[in-house]
C-alpha positions in Angstrom: -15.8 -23.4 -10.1 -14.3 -21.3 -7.6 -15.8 -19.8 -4.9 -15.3 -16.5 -5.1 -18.0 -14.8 -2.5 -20.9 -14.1 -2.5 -22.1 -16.2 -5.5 -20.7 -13.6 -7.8 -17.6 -14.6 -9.9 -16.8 -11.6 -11.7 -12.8 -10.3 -12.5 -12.3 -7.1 -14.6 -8.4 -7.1 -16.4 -7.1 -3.5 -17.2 -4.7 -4.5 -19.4 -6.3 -7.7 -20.7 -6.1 -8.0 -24.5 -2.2 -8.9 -24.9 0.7 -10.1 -22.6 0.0 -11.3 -19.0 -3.6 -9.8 -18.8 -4.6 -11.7 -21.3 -3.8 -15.2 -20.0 -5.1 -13.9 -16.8 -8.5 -13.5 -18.6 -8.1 -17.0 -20.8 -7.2 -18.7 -17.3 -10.0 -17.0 -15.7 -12.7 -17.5 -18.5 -11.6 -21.3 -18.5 -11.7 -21.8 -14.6 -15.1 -20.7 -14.7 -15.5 -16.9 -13.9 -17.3 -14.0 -16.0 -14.3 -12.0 -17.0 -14.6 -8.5 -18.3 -11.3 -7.0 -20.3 -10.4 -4.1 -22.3 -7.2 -2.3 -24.1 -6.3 0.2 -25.9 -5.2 -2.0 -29.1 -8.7 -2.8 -31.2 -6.3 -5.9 -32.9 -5.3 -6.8 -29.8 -9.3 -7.1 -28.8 -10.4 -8.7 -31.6 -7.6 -11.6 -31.3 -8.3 -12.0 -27.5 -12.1 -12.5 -28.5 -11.3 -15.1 -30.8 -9.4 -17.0 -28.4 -12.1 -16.9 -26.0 -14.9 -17.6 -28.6 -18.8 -16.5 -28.7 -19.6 -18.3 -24.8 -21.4 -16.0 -23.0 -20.0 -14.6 -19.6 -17.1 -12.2 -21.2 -17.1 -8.9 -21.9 -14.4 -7.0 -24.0 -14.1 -3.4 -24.7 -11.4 -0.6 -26.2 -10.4 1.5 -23.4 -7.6 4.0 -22.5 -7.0 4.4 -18.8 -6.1 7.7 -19.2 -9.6 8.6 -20.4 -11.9 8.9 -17.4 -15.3 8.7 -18.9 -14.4 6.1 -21.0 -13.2 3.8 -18.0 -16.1 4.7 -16.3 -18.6 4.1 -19.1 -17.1 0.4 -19.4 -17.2 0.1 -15.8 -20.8 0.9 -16.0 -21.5 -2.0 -18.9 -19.6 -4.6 -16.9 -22.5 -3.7 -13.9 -25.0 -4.1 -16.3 -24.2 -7.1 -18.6 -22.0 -9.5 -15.8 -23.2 -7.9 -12.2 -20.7 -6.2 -9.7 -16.8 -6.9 -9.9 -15.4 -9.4 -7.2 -12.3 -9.0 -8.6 -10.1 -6.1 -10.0 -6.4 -7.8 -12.1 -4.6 -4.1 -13.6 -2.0 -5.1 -16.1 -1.8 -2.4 -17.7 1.8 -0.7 -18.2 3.7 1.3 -21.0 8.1 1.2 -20.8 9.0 3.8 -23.1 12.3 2.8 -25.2 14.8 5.0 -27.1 16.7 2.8 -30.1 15.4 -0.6 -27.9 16.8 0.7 -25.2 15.4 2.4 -21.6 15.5 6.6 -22.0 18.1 7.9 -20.0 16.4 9.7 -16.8 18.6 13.2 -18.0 16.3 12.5 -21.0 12.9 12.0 -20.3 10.7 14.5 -21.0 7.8 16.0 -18.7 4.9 14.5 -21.3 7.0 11.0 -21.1 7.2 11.1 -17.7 3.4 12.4 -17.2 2.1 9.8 -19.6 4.2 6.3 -18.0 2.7 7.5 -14.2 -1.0 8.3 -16.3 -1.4 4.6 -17.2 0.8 2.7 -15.0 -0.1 4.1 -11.5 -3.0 6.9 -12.5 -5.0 4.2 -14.4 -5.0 1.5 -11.7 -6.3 4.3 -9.0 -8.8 4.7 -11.2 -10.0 1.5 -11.8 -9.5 0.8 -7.9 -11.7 3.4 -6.9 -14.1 2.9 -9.6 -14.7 -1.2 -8.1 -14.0 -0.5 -4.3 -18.0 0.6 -3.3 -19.5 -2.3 -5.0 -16.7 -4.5 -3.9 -17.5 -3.0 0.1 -21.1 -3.7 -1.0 -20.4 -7.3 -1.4 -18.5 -7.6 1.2 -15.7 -9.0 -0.9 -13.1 -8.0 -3.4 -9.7 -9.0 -4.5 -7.5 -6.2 -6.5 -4.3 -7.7 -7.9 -1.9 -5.0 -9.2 0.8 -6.1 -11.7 4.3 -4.4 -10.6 7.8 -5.6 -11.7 11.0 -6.9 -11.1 12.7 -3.4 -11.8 11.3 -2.1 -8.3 12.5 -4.2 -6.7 15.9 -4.6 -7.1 18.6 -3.3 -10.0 16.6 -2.3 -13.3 18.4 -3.5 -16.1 16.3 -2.7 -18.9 13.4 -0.2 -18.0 13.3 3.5 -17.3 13.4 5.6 -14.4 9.7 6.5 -15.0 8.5 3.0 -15.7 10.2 1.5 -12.4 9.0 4.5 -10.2 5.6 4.2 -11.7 6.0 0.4 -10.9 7.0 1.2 -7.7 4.3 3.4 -6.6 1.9 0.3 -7.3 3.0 -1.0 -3.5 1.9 1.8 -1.8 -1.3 1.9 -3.3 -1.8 -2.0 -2.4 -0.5 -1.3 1.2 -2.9 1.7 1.5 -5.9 -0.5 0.4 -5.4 -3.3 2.5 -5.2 -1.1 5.4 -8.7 0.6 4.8 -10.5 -2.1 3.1 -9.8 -5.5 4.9 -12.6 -5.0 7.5 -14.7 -5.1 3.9 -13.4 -8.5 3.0 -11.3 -6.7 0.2 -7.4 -7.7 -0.6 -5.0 -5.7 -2.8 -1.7 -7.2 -3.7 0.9 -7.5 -6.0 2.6 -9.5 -8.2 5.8 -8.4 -9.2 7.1 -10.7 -12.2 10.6 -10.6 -13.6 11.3 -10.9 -17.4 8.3 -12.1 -18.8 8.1 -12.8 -22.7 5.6 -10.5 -24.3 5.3 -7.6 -26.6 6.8 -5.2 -24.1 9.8 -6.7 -23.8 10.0 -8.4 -28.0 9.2 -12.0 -27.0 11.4 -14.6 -25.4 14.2 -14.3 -28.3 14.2 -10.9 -28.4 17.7 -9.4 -26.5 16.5 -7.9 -23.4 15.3 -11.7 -22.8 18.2 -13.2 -23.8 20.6 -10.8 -21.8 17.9 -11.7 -18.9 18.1 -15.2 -19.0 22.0 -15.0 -17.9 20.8 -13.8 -14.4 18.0 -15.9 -13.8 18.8 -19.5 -11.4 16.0 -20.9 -13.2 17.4 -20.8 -17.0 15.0 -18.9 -18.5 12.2 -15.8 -18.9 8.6 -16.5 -17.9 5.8 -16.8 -20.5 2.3 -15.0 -19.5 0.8 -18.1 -18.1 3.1 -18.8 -15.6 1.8 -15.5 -13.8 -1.9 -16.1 -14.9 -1.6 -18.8 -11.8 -0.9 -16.9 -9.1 -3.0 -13.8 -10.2 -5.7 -16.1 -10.1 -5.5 -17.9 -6.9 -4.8 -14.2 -5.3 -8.8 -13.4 -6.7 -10.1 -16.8 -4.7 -12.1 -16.8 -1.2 -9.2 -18.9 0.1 -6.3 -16.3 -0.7 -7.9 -14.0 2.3 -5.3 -14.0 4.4 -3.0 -12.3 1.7 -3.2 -8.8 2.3 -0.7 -5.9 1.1 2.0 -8.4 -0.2 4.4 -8.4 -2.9 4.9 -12.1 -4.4 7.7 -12.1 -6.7 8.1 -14.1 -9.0 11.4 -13.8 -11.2 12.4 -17.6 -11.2 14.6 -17.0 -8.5 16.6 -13.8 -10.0 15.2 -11.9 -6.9 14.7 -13.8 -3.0 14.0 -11.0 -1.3 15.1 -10.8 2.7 
């Protein structure tokens, strides 16, 4: 089991009913940890529950990120029923598409705009500051913030307000692990490139296959393969990783 700090071995994953999240929470679930998930999709919850089965030591819930109480009222009820989060994973993130394809930036609308920044940077503030005290209480915490490819280098496929959102996420990592690292606390992100899941139709879908052509490796990442590193980044040993962006983009990106 991994050792985690101070005996506790809880993750909460925004995001954690479909897609990488979910994987994250399988992975996590299997290696040992009490995991606590939500989403905004109740099919989505009920399959994820029946993948992990009736063990004990997991908590699932339907939550929107954009509603406050409702965040906080599950963050309450993973306290109660699995003890303080260790660790925070938010993969939660919306990519608005016109005709399959990314909304021109001429064309996105305020609410559009408003809404992308609400769950993909909004959300995971929320959830950051809603885990930080109890994490500063344990003296130890690991947040891992899911960013993308598309800020980091040329966005092929997503919006202006997806990858500005996405972008945003690094500052917010950067800013924690300034303040918090005296606490024990880490924030980094993992910033995958294509990755075949709902969001972007499943490894056959086009975007993938247009991807594929400009990835070394030969092909788009399934969920697992970024379940990995997401949780080695919530173990004690990962300390020493602190404000960093890991890409992984099977080699599409090496960054200077």
């Amino acid at each position: 089991m991994p050792d985690i700090g101070q005996n506790n071995k809880t993750v909460m994953v925004a995001g954690g009913t479909s897609g990488i999240g979910r994987s994250v929470v399988l992975r996590c679930r299997k290696q040992g940890y009490d995991v606590s998930y939500f989403g905004r999709s109740w099919a989505h919850l009920e399959e994820t529950q029946q993948l992990l089965g009736p063990a004990a030591g997991a908590l699932g819930g339907q939550v929107d990120v954009r509603d406050p109480a409702e965040l906080a009222g599950f963050v309450r009820e993973t306290r109660r029923r699995l003890g303080p989060v260790s660790c925070l994973v938010y993969a939660t993130g919306i990519s608005p598409k016109k005709n399959g394809r990314r909304v021109p930036l001429h064309e996105i609308g305020q609410s559009e705009w408003d809404d992308v920044f609400s769950v993909n940077l909004t959300g995971a503030f929320r959830c950051c500051q809603a885990v930080l005290p109890g994490m500063i209480s344990q003296g130890f915490g690991r947040i891992v913030l899911i960013g993308s490819s598309a800020a980091r280098f040329t966005p092929r496929f997503a919006g202006a307000s997806y990858v500005a959102s996405k972008a945003a996420l690094s500052g917010l990592a950067r800013s924690i692990a300034v303040e918090y690292a005296e606490f024990g606390i880490t924030a980094n992100v993992v910033s995958p490139g294509n990755v075949a899941t709902e969001m972007t139709g499943g490894a056959l879908s086009d975007q993938n296959k247009a991807a594929v052509r400009n990835i070394p490796a030969g092909y788009v990442a399934q969920p697992d393969d970024l379940a990995g590193i997401v949780e080695f980044l919530c173990r004690a040993e990962s300390r020493f990783i602190n404000g960093a962006i890991i890409d992984a983009t099977g080699a599409e990106y090496v960054g200077p």
